[in-house]
C-alpha positions as CSV (number, residue, x, y, z in Angstrom):
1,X,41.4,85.6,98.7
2,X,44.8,83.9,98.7
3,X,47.5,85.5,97.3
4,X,47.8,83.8,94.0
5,X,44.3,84.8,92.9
6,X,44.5,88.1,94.4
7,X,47.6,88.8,92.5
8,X,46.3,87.5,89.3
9,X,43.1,89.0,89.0
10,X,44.9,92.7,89.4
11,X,43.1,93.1,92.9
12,X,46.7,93.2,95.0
13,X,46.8,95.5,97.9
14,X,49.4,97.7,98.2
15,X,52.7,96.6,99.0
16,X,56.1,98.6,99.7
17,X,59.4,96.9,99.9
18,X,61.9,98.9,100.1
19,X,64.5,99.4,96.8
20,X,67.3,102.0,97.4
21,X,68.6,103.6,100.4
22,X,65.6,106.5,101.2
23,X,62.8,105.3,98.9
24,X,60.0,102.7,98.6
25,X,58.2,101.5,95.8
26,X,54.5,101.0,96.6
27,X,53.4,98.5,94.3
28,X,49.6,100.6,93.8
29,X,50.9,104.1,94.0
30,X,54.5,104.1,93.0
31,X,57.5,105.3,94.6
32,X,57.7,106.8,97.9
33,X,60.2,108.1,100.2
34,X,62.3,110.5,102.3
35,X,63.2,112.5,99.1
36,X,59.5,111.7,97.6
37,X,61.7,111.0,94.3
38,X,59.2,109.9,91.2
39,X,61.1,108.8,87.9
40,X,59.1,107.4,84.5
41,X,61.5,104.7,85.1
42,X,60.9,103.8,88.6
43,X,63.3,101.5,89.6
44,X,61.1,98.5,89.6
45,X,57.8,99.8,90.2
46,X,54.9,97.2,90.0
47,X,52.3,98.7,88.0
48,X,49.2,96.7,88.7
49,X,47.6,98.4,85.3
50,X,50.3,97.1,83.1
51,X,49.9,93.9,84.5
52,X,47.1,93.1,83.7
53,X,47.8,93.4,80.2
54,X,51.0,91.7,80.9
55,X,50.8,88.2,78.0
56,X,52.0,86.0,81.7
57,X,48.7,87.0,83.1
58,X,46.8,84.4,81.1
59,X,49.2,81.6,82.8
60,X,49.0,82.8,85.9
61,X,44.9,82.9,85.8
62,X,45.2,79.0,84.6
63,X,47.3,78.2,87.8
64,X,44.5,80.8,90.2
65,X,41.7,78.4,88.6
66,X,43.7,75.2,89.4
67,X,45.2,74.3,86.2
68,X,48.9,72.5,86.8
69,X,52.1,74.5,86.9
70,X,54.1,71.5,85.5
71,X,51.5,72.0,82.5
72,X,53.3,75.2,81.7
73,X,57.0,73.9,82.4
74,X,59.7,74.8,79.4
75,X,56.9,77.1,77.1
76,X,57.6,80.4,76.9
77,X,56.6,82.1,80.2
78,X,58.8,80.0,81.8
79,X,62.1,81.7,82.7
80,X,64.3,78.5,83.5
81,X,63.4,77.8,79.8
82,X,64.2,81.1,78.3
83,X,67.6,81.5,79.9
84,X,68.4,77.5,79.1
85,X,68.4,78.8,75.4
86,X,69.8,81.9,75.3
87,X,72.5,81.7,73.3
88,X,76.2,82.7,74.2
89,X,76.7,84.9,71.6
90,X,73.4,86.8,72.7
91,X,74.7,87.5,76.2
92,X,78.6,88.5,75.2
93,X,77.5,90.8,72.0
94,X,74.0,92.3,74.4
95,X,71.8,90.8,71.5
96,X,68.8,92.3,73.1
97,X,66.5,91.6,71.2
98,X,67.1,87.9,71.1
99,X,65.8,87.8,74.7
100,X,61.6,87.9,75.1
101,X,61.5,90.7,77.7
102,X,58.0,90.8,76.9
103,X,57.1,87.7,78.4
104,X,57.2,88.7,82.1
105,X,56.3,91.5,84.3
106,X,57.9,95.0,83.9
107,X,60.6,93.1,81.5
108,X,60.5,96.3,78.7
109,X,61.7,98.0,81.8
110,X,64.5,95.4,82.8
111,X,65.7,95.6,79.0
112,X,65.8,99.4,79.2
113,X,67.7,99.3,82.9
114,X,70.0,97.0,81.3
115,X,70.5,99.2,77.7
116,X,71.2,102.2,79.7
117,X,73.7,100.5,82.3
118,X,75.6,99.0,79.6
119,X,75.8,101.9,77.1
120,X,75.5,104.8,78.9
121,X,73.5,106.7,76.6
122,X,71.6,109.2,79.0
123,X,73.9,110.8,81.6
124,X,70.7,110.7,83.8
125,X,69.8,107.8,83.5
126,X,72.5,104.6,84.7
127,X,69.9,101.7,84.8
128,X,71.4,101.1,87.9
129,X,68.9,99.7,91.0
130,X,66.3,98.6,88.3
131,X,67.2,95.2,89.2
132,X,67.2,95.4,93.2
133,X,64.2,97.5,92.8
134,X,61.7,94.7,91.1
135,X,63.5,92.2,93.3
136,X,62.5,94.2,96.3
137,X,59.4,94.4,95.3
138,X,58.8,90.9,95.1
139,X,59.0,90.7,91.1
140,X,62.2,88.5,89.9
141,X,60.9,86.8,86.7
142,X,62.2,90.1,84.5
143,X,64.9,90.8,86.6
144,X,66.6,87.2,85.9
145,X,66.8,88.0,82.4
146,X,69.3,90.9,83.2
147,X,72.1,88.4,85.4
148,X,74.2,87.3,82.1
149,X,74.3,90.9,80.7
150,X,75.0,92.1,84.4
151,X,77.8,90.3,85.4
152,X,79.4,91.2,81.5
153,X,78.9,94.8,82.8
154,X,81.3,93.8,85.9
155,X,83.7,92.4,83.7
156,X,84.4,96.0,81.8
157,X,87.1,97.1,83.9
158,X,86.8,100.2,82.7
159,X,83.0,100.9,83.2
160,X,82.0,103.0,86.1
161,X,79.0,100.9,87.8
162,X,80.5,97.9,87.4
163,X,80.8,97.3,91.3
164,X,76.4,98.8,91.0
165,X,75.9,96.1,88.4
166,X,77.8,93.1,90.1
167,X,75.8,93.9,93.4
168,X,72.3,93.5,91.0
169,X,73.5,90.0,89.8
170,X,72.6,87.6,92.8
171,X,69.0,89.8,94.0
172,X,67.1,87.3,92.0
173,X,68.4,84.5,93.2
174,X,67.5,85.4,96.6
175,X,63.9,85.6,97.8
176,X,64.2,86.7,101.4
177,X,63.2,89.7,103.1
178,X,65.3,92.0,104.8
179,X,66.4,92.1,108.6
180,X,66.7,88.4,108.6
181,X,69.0,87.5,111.1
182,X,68.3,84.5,112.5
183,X,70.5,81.4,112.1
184,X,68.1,79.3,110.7
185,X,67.3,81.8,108.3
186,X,70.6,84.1,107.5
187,X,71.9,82.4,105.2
188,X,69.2,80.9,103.1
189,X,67.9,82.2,99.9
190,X,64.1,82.2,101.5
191,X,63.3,83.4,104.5
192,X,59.9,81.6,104.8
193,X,58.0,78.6,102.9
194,X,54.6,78.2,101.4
195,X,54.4,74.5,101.9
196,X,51.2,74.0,100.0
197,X,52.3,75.8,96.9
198,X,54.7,75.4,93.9
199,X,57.6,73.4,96.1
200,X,57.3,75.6,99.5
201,X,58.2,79.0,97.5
202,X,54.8,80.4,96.6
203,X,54.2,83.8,94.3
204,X,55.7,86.9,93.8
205,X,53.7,89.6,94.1
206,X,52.7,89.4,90.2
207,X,51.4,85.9,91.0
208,X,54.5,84.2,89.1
209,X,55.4,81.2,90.6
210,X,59.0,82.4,92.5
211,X,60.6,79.1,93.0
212,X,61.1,79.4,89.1
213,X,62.5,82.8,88.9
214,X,65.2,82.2,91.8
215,X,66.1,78.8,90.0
216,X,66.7,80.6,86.8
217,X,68.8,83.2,88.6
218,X,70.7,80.3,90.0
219,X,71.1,78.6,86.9
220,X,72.4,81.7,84.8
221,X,75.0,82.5,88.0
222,X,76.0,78.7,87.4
223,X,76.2,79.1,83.8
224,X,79.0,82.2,84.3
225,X,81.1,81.0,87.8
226,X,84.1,80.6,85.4
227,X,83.6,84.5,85.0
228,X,82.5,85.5,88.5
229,X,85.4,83.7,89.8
230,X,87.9,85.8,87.6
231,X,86.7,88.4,89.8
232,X,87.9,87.3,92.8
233,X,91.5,88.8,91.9
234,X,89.9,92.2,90.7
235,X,92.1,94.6,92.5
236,X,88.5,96.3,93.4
237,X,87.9,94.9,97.3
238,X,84.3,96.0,96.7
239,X,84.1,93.5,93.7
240,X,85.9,90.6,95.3
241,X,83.1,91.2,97.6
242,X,80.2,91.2,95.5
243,X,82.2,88.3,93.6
244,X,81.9,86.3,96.8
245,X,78.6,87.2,97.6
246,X,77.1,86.4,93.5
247,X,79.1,82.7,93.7
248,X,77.6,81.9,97.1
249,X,74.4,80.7,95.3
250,X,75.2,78.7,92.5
251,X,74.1,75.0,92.2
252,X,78.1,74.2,91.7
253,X,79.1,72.9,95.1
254,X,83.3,73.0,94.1
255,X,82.9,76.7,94.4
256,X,83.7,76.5,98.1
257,X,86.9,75.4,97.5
258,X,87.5,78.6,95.3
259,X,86.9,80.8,98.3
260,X,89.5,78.7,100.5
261,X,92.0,79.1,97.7
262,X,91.1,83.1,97.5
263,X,91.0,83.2,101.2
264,X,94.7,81.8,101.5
265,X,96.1,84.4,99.6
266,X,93.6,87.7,100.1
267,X,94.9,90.5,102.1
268,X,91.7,92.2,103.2
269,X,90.3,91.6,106.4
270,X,86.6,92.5,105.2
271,X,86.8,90.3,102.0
272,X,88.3,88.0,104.1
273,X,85.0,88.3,106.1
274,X,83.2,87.9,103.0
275,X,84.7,84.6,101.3
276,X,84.1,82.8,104.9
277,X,80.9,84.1,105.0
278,X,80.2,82.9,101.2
279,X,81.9,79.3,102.1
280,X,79.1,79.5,104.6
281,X,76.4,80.3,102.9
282,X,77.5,77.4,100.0
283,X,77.7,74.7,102.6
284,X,74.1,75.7,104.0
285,X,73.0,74.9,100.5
286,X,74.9,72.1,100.5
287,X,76.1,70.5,103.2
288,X,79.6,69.3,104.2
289,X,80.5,68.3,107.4
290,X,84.1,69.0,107.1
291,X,83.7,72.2,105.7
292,X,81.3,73.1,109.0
293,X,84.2,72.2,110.9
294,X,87.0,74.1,109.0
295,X,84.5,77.4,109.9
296,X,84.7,76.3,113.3
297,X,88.6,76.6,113.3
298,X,88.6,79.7,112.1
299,X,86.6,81.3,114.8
300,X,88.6,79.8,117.2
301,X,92.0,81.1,115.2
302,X,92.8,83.9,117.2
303,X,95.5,85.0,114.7
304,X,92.9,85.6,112.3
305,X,91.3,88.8,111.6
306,X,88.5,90.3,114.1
307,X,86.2,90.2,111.0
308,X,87.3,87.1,109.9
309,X,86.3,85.7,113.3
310,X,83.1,87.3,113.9
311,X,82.0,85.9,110.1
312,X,83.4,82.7,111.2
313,X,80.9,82.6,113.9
314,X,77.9,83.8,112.8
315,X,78.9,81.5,110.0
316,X,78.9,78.4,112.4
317,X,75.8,79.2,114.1
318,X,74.0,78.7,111.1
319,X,75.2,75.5,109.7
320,X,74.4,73.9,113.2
321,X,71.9,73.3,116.0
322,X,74.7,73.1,118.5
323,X,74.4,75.6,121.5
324,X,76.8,78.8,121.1
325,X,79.4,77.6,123.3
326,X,81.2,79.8,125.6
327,X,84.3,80.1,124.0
328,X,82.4,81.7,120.9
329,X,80.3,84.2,122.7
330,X,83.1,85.6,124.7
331,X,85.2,86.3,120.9
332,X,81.6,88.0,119.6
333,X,81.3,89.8,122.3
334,X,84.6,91.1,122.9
335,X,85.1,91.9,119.0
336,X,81.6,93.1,117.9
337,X,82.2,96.8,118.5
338,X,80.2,99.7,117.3
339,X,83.0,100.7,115.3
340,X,83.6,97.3,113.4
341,X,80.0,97.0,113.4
342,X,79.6,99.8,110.8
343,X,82.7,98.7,109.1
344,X,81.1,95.2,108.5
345,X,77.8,97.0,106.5
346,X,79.7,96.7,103.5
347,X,79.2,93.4,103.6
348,X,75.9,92.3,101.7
349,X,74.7,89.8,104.1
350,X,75.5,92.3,107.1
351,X,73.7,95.0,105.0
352,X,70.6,92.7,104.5
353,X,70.2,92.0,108.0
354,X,70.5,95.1,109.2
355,X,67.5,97.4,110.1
356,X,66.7,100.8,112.0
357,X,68.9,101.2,114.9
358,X,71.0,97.9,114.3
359,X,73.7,97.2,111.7
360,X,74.0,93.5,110.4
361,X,76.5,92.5,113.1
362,X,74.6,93.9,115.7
363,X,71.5,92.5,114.7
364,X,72.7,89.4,113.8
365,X,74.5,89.4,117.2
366,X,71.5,89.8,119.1
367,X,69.1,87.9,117.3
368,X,71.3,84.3,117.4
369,X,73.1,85.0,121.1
370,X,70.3,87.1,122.7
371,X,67.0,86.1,120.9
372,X,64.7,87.4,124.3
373,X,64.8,90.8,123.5
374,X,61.9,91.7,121.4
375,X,62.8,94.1,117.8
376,X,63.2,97.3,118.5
377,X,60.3,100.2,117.4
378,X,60.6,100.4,113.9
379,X,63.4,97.7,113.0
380,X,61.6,97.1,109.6
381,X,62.9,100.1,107.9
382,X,66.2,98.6,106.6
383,X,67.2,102.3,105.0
384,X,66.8,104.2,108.4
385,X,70.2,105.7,109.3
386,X,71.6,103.3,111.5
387,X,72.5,105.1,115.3
């Protein structure tokens, strides 16, 4: 049974992604984990019961029996079309209720995630993860309903998970899977294609076509860069980086010239790191020659920053088919130490590709300068302590 029918007529087997450091979500059982931690909430659990009572269902049984998906394009299960009319005022005042949760799977529990996270009102209870959690577990259609109120969250300088809500913004605009280090594959927003199916991006796990939950995440991320780039001066390093790391995936291709203005004033060599990393990760999107080549200088600017250089390179690697020439190996290998390894995990794209006995730079070292070496015993557990 392929995976669209599967998913739509309730008979998914179980999945488990991981969603926070220490615990998995089974998408049949529930939440599972070093701690064995079980919450009402869940973080994002897919509950294959409420699913099938979920109103999307009935679309998604149309498109298992062959009906079109354009056939469903701009009604109301369709998440591009939802966010396109969600009103300003909704997202700056947290009108709520103006937005039809309802519509997609495990949304009540998005809208609660996001009513806790933004008024606090159970000390217990933050909201945070929710987001990260469905995304992990391959459900983004709810999730991208959150990314407005999100990144309004971040923008309370006074709120305490404001750095926890900014990392949620860009999960649903990336459908890849983590430990994906390779550099055709770092630094795009999939990490494999479905060529037969709904533009190469298949389902999620819900059976909801993906390629329009990740362009709906885009689009709302687009529809705020003015904001998100405010945050590039937030005297928070761990927001400049998330700042970076949420603007690398809008479809507004000036942003790269917002990190090379940041960059030419920004002190720290980590978000440093990041904005060349994001500059990157923009040009893969959408490519510029010239910008390819400006990455190119930086790695070979020994004046700059160890982490600016090793980003600059694994930042190269990926926007071309060149070989890794000598010069570049000998600066990765003489700067990609243990030490600045670990110190690099802050980094979101490190912290993706990382997995059980790797960090991101390590792994990311090995699998685009040493691809022979086979993956380690148990490299797909991306919370396992790193050694």
């Amino acid at each position: 049974m392929c995976t669209l029918r599967a998913a739509c007529l309730g008979q998914a087997w179980p999945r488990v992604y991981p969603a926070a450091r220490g615990q998995y979500f089974d998408t049949d059982v529930g939440p599972l984990g070093h701690d064995r931690l079980r919450s009402d909430f869940a973080m994002g659990w897919c509950d294959v019961g409420e699913w099938r009572t979920d109103p999307t269902l009935a679309m998604c049984r149309a498109l298992a029996d062959g009906a079109e998906l354009s056939s469903f394009a701009g009604g109301p299960f369709d998440v591009r079309a939802v966010m396109a009319d969600l009103r300003p005022e909704a997202k700056d005042d947290f009108l709520l209720g103006e937005v039809p949760w309802e519509h997609f799977p495990q949304g009540n529990r998005v809208r609660e995630a996001v009513h806790l996270l933004h008024t606090g009102d159970s000390p217990g209870r933050s909201g945070t993860g929710v987001v990260s959690g469905m995304c992990a577990n391959d459900m983004r259609a709810a999730a991208v309903l959150a990314v407005p109120f999100l990144i309004r969250i971040a923008a309370d300088t006074r709120h305490p998970h404001r750095v926890d809500a900014l990392a949620e913004v860009s999960c649903p605009a990336r459908a890849r899977h983590f430990g994906v280090a390779s550099r055709d594959q770092l630094l795009l927003h999939r990490a494999e294609t479905y060529d037969d199916l709904y533009d190469g991006y298949g389902v999620e796990v819900s059976g909801y076509p993906a390629g329009w939950s990740i362009d709906a995440a885009r689009a709302a991320i687009t529809a705020d860069t003015a904001l998100l780039r405010s945050f590039l001066d937030d005297p928070d390093p761990a927001i400049r980086i998330r700042a970076a790391y949420a603007l690398a995936t809008p479809t507004d291709r000036t942003v790269r010239a917002v990190f090379r203005t940041r960059l030419a004033v920004e002190q720290d060599p980590i978000v440093r790191a990041a904005l060349v990393l994001a500059t990157a990760e923009a040009t893969r999107a959408h490519p510029h020659p010239p910008t390819t080549e400006w990455i190119r200088e930086r790695w070979r600017d020994r004046a700059q920053a160890p982490e600016v250089l090793l980003a600059a390179a694994i930042g190269w690697l990926c926007l071309t088919e060149e070989p890794a020439p000598d010069d570049l190996r000998a600066t990765v290998d003489d700067l990609a130490t243990d030490e600045r390894a670990h110190a690099m995990d802050v980094l979101p794209w490190m912290a993706a590709a990382g997995a059980s006995d790797e960090t991101g730079l390590q792994r990311c070292v090995r699998k685009m300068l040493h691809p022979e070496p086979p993956d380690p015993v148990g490299y797909d557990d991306p919370w396992a302590p790193h050694r």
